[in-house]
GUBA-276850 format. One line per field, with one value per residue (C-alpha): x, y, z negated. Coordinates in steps of 0.2 Angstrom, whole numbers. Example, Ala and Ser with C-alpha at 12.3 -4.5 7.8 and 13.67 -1.06 7.14 Angstrom:
BEGIN
x <- (62, 68)
y <- (-22, -5)
z <- (-39, -36)
This chain:
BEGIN
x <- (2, 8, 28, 38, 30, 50, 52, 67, 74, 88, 76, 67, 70, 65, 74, 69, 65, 80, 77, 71, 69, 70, 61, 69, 57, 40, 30, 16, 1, -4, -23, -28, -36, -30, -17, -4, -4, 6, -2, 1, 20, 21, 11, 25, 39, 32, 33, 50, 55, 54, 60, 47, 44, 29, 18, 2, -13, -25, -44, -47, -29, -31, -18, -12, -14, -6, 11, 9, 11, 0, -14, -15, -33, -28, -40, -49, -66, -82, -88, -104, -119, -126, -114, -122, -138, -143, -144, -132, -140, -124, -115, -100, -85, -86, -76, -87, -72, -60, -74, -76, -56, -53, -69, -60, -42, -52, -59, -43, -32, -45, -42, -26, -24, -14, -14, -21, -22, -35, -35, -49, -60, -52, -57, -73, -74, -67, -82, -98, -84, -90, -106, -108, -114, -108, -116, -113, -111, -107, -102, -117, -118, -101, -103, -87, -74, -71, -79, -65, -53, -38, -20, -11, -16, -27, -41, -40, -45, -46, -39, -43, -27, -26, -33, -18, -19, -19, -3, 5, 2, 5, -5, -22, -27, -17, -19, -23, -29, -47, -50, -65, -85, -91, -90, -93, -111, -117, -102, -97, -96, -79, -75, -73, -74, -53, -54, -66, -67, -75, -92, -92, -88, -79, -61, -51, -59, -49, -54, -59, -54, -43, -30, -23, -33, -34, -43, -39, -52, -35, -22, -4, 4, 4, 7, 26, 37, 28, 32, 17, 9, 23, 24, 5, 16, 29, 15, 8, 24, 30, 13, 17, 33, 26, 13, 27, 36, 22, 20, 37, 35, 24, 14, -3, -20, -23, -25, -7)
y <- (-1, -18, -25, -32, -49, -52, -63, -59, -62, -72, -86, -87, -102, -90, -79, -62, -65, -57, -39, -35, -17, -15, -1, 4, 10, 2, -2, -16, -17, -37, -38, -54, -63, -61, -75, -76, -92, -97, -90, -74, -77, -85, -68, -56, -68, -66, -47, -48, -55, -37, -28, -22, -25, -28, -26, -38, -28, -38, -34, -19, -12, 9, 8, 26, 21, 36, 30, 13, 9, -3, -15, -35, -40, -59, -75, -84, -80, -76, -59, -58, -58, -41, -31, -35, -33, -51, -64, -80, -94, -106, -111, -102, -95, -75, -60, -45, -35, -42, -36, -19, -16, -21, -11, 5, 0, -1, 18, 26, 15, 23, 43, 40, 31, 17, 0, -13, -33, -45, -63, -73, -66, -51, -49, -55, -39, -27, -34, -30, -12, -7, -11, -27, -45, -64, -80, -88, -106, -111, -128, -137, -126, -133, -144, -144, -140, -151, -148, -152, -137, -140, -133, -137, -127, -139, -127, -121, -101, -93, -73, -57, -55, -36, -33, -31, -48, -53, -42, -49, -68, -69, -82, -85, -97, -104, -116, -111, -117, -114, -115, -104, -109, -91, -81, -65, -65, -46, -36, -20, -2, 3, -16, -27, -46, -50, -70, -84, -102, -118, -115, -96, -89, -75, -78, -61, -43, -26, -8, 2, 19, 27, 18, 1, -13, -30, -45, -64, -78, -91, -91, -86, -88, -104, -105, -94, -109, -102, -87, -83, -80, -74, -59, -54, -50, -42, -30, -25, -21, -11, -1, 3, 9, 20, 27, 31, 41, 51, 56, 59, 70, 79, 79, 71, 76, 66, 72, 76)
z <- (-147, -151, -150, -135, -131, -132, -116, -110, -93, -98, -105, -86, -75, -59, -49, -43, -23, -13, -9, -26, -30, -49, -55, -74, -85, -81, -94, -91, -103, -104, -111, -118, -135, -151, -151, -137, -128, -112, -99, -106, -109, -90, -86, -95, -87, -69, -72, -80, -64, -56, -69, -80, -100, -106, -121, -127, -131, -143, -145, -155, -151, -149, -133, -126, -111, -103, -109, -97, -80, -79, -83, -82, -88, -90, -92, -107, -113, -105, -101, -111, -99, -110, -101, -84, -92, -94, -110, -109, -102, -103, -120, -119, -131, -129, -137, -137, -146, -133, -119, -125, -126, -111, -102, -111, -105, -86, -90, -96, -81, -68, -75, -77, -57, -65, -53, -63, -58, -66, -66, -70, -82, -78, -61, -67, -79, -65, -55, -72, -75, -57, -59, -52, -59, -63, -60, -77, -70, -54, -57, -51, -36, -29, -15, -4, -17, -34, -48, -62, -67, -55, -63, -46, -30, -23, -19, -3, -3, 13, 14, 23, 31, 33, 14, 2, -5, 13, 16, -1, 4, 22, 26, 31, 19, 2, -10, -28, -45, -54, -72, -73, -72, -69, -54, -45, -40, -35, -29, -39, -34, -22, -21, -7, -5, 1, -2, -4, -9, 2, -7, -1, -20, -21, -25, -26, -25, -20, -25, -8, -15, -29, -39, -34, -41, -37, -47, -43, -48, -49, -61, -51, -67, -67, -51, -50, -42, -26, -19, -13, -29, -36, -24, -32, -46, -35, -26, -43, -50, -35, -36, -55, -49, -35, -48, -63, -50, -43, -62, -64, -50, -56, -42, -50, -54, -67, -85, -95)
C-alpha cells in the first residue's frame, strides 16, 4: 500500500456541511493512474471533508484491500474494449495494468462488502466488472446535449428520486459536468439505471444488492463548491463508516 496522499484538512478552502458525523479511523483507497493529478487530490480533499484519510493506489499496487473501508475508482483513461469482449474501434489512450488493478480492487471490495464509488471511468468499469458493455464513442450520437467536454454543470442530468443518488441529491434533476466520450451501453448484472442525460445515456448506476456501490458518469470533484455533489462524497463516506463498524462488531460474514 502506497503513502498518505498528504492532503490535509487544514489546506481545504471547504467546510464540512453542518451536522457532520466524523467517523475516526476511515481509511479510503483512491484508484487512479500512475501519476497524481488534481482531480485525484480534489477527490482525497472531498473525503477529507468528512473525516477520512486516504491513500492513492497506482496501477500494479498489491493493495490488502481488507485493511480499507473503501474504494473510489476515479477517471482518466479508457477501459479497453477486450474486457467487454470487443476490439477498439476509436483511437484512445488506455492502461490495461491500470484496468486489471482496479477489476481486482472491484473483486476483493465485493468479498470484503466494502462500499465503493466510481466516477467516470470508474462507473464505466463497474458497469464491464458486472458484466455489462460500453459504447466506445458517443460523441456523434448526441443530439440534445453539447458535444464539447463541459467543466461547469451545464448538463442537465435527470435522477430517480427514491434511488440513493436520488436521496443523496434531493433534487429531481441537477446540473453536472462531462469529460468522457464513452458511455454505458448494455447494463451490468445487480445494477440499475439511477440517472440519465438529455440524449437518454446513462449517467449514474446503483448496485441492487450487496455492498453499497454507486458509479457517476460526472466528475463531483470538480464540482465541491455545491453541496449537492459534495454530499455524494458525504453518502459514501457515511457508508464506509457504517461498514468499518459492522466489522468492528464483529458481526460480518465476510472473510477475516
Amino acid at each position: 500500500m502506497s503513502t498518505s496522499d498528504g492532503y490535509p484538512d487544514r489546506n481545504a478552502s471547504l467546510s464540512p456541511d453542518p451536522g457532520v458525523n466524523e467517523a475516526p479511523g476511515l481509511t479510503i483507497g483512491i484508484s487512479g493512474p500512475s501519476r497524481r493529478s488534481l482531480p485525484h487530490r480534489l477527490i482525497a480533499l472531498a473525503l477529507h471533508l468528512y473525516g477520512a484519510r486516504t491513500f492513492y493506489i497506482s496501477p500494479g499496487s498489491h493493495t490488502d484491500v481488507s485493511l480499507l473501508d473503501g474504494i473510489v475508482l476515479s477517471g482518466g483513461s479508457h477501459v479497453h474494449p477486450q474486457l467487454y469482449g470487443e476490439q477498439p474501434r476509436v483511437t484512445a489512450s488506455y492502461d490495461q495494468q491500470r484496468d486489471e488493478t482496479d477489476w481486482q480492487l472491484l473483486a476483493q471490495a465485493e468479498v470484503y462488502g466494502l462500499p465503493v464509488l466510481g466516477i467516470c471511468r470508474g462507473a464505466q468499469l463497474i458497469n464491464v466488472f458486472r458484466g455489462g458493455s460500453l459504447c466506445q464513442n458517443v460523441t456523434p450520437l448526441r443530439v440534445h446535449t453539447r458535444h464539447r467536454p463541459l467543466l461547469l454543470p451545464l448538463q442537465t442530468v435527470r435522477l430517480v428520486q427514491t434511488s440513493r443518488l436520488g436521496r443523496l441529491m434531493a433534487a429531481r434533476s441537477i446540473g453536472a459536468n462531462r469529460i468522457h466520450s464513452q458511455a454505458i451501453r448494455l447494463l451490468g448484472r445487480h445494477l440499475q439505471v439511477v440517472a440519465l442525460d438529455n440524449d437518454l445515456f446513462v449517467q449514474a448506476v446503483e448496485n441492487t444488492r450487496g455492498q453499497w456501490l454507486l458509479g457517476v458518469q460526472w466528475h463531483p470533484e470538480y464540482l465541491l463548491y455545491h453541496r449537492g455533489h459534495r454530499r455524494i462524497f458525504h453518502g459514501f463516506v457515511q457508508a464506509a463508516s457504517a461498514r468499518k463498524r459492522i466489522r468492528l462488531a464483529g458481526d460480518d460474514a465476510t472473510p477475516p
